[in-house]
N, C-alpha and C positions, 0 to 999 in steps of 0.2 A: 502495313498489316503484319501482325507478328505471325513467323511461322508455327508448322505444327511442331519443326524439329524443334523450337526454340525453348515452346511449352513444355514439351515434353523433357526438355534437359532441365528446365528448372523446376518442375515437376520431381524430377528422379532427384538431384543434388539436397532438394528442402527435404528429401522420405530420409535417403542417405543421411544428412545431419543430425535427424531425429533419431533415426535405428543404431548410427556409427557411435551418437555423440552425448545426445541429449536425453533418451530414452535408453539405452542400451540395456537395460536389465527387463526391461520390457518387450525390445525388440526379437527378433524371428532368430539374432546371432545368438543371443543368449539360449536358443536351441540347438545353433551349429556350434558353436562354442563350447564345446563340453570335454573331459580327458576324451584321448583318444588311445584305444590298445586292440592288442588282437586277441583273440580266444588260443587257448590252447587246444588241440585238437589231437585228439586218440583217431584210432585205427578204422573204428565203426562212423566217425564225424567223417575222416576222410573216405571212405566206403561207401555212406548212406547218408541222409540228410539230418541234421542233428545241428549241432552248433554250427553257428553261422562266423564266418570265417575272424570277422572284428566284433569288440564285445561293446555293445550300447547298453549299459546298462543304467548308465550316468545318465542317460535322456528321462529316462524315466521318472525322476524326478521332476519334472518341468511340467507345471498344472498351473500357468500364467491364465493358458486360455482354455478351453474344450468345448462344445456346444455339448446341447442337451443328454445328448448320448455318452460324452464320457471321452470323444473324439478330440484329439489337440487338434488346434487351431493355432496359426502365428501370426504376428502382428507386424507387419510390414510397412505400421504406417503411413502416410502422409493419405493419398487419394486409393491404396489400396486396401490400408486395413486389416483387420481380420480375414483370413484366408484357411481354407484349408489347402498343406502341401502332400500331395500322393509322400513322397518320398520321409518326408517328416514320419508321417501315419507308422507307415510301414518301418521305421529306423525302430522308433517306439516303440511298437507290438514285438520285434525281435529283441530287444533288448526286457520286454517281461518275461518273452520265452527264455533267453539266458536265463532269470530268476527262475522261473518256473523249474527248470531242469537244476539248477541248484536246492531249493526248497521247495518243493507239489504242496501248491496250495490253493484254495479256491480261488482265493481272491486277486491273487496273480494272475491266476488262468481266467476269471473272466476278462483282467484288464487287457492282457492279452487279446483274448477274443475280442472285446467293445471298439479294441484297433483294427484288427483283420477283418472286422464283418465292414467296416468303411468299404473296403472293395467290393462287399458282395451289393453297397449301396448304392454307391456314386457310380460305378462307371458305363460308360455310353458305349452302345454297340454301333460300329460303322459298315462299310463294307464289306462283305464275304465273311460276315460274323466275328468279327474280332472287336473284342471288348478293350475299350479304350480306359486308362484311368488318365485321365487330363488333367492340366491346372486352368481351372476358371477363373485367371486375372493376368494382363498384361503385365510382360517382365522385363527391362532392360537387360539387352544380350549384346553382340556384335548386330546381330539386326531386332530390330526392336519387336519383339514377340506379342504377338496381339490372342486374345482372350478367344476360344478355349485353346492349348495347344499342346500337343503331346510330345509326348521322352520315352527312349528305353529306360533311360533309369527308373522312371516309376513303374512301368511293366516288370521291371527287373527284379525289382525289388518286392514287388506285391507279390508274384510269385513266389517270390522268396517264403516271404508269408504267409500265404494261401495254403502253400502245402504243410507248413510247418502244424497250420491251423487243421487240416486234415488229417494229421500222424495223431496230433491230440483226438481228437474226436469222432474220427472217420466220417464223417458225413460228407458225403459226397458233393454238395453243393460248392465245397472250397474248390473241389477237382474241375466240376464243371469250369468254375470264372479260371482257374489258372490255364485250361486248357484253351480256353478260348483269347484269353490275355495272350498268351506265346504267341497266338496265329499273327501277332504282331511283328514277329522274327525272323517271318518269311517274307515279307516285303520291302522292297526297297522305297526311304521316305518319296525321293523325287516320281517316284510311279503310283502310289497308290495312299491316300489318304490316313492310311492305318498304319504303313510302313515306318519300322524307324531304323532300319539298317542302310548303311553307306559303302560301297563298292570303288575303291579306290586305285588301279593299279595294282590288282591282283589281290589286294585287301579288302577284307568284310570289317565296315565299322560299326560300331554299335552309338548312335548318336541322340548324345543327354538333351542336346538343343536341336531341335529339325530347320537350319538357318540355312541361306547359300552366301558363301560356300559350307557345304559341313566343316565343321571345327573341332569335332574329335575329341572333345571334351576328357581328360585324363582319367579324372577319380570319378565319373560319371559312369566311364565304359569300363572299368573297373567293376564298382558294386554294380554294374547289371549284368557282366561277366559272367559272378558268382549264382544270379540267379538261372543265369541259362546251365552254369553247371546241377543247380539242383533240381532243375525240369527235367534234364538229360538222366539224373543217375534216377530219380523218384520214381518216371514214368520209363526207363529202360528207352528213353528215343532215339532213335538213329540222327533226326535230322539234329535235335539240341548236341547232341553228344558232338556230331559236325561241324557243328558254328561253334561252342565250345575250342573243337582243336584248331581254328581257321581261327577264329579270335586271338588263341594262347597267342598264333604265329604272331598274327599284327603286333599285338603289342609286344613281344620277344624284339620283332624285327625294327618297330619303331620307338622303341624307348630313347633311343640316340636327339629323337627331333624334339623331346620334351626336358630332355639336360643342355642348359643353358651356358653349363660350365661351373658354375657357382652356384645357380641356384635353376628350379624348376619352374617351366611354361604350365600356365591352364588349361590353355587349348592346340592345338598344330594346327589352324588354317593356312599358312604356308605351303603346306603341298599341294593346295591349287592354284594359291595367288603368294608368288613370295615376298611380293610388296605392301601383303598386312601388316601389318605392326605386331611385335610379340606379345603378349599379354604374360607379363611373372607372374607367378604367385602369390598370393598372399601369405601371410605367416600361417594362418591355420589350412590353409590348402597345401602350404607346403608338409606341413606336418604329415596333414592327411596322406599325402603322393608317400610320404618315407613310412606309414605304415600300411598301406596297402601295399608297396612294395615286401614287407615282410610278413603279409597275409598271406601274400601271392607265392612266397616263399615254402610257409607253410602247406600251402595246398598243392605244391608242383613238387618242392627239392629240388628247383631248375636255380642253379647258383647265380645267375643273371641277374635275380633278382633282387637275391641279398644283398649281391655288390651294388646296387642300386642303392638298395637300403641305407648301407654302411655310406656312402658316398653324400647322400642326403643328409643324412642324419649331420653328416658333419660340418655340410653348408648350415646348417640350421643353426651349429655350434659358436658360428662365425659371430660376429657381432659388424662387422664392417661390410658383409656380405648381406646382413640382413638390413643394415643403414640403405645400402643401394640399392636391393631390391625393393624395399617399400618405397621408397622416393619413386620410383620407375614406375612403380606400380599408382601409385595417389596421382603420378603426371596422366599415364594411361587412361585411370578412369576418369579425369577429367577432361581431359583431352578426345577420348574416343566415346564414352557412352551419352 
């Protein structure tokens, strides 16, 4: 009898070949695959909410798929197909608000809006009121993620643009869902169905995948980081402004366990079990990790981070260093997912 583990891997490796190899200008990469830069940011950005710390602008172009409304959609291929991803949505809508804030123009600003109103439609309310924005399709992760399942990062980020959707047009409806989206950042995932924060040895994580062990996800607890900073400054919150500086610390404190030496880890499950196996980087994740580093720079003036930056950047430069890590990386996912 074939198992379910068996299906399931040759399930994920046929979507892989198709999204990796065969389809690639079609697939969901050709959304994540886009320049990657930060926004430059004046005095009022770092003050108030306004630009958002990396600039998507480049996403914006991507009209492969949308449904009826105007909403992207990615194509993930093989048994999953069309999907909508909270985090996709949300990348989008910030990156026509860049535009918007360079050029006011209707048509920007609805598309804009056609993105952010996605949150005021999709998402499910759970326990003790907190508005969930989910992904409604099974994902391969470290543990294999089963349909619906939720992320700080798409709360992270929804908020991001929920409020941003609110500064345009004040309607208060964006304020409601962002407010009740947060109530997501009081919970711990292991305790409460809503929860997506992780409590580590004196650390607060913010976790992109809800898996045991939590695995800490890099660039996940990054841009959802950002969103907790702009809940905290928008709404003047005690508690966002709190997990904000208990966050800064985590990641200050743990950057050490996601440098490889040469090149950058995805996730740190390690510091529960140090017999997981590492997961590298990929080339555009690694990217990603060396510009969030100098977002992050941006937004603190904490030098830690630059030299992160600078450090990166230079592993990237490698060409022998990137031979290895992808090898590592193509053993990895085949080996482990």
């Amino acid at each position: 009898m074939i198992s379910e583990k068996y299906i399931n891997k040759r399930h994920y490796l046929k979507r892989i070949l198709k999204a990796y190899i065969f389809n690639r200008s079609d697939s969901n990469l050709s959304f994540w695959h886009t320049p990657l830069s930060v926004n430059r940011l004046d005095n009022y950005d770092l003050n108030s909410v306004r630009r958002y710390p990396m600039n998507f602008t480049a996403k914006t172009v991507f009209n492969n798929h949308c449904d009826d409304d105007g909403v992207i959609m990615l194509n993930y291929h093989g048994t999953l197909g069309l999907q909508y991803n909270p985090n996709a949505v949300a990348q989008q809508a910030l990156g026509y608000y860049d535009l918007y804030l360079d050029e006011p123009d209707q048509k920007t600003l609805d598309a804009f809006l056609t993105q952010a109103n996605y949150f005021l439609k999709h998402g499910r309310v759970v326990k003790d009121d907190i508005l969930l924005w989910e992904y409604n399709f099974p994902f391969e992760m470290r543990n294999h993620l089963t349909s619906p399942w939720r992320s700080a990062l798409a709360q992270g980020q929804a908020i991001s643009v929920l409020i941003r959707a609110h500064k345009i047009t004040g309607d208060g409806i964006y304020v409601d869902a962002a407010k009740k989206g947060y109530k997501a950042f009081h919970c711990l995932s292991r305790e409460h169905e809503g929860g997506v924060l992780d409590d580590q040895n004196g650390y607060l994580w913010l976790e992109e995948y809800i898996v045991k062990p939590p695995n800490h996800v890099f660039n996940g607890f990054i841009w959802t980081l950002w969103g907790v900073r702009d809940y905290a400054i928008y709404f003047n919150d005690n508690h966002a402004q709190g997990l904000w500086e208990q966050c800064l610390k985590t990641l200050e404190d743990n950057l050490v366990h996601y440098d490889l030496g040469f090149w950058t880890s995805y996730d740190w499950p390690q510091g529960y079990d140090k017999e997981l196996p590492i997961m590298p980087s990929s080339m555009y994740y690694q990217k990603l990790h060396t510009i969030q580093m100098l977002a992050m720079y941006n937004l603190t003036g904490k030098k830690i981070f630059l030299d992160y930056h600078k450090k990166w950047l230079s592993d990237l430069q490698s060409h022998w260093k990137k031979l290895i890590s992808q090898t590592w990386k193509v053993y990895f996912k085949l080996r482990y997912f």
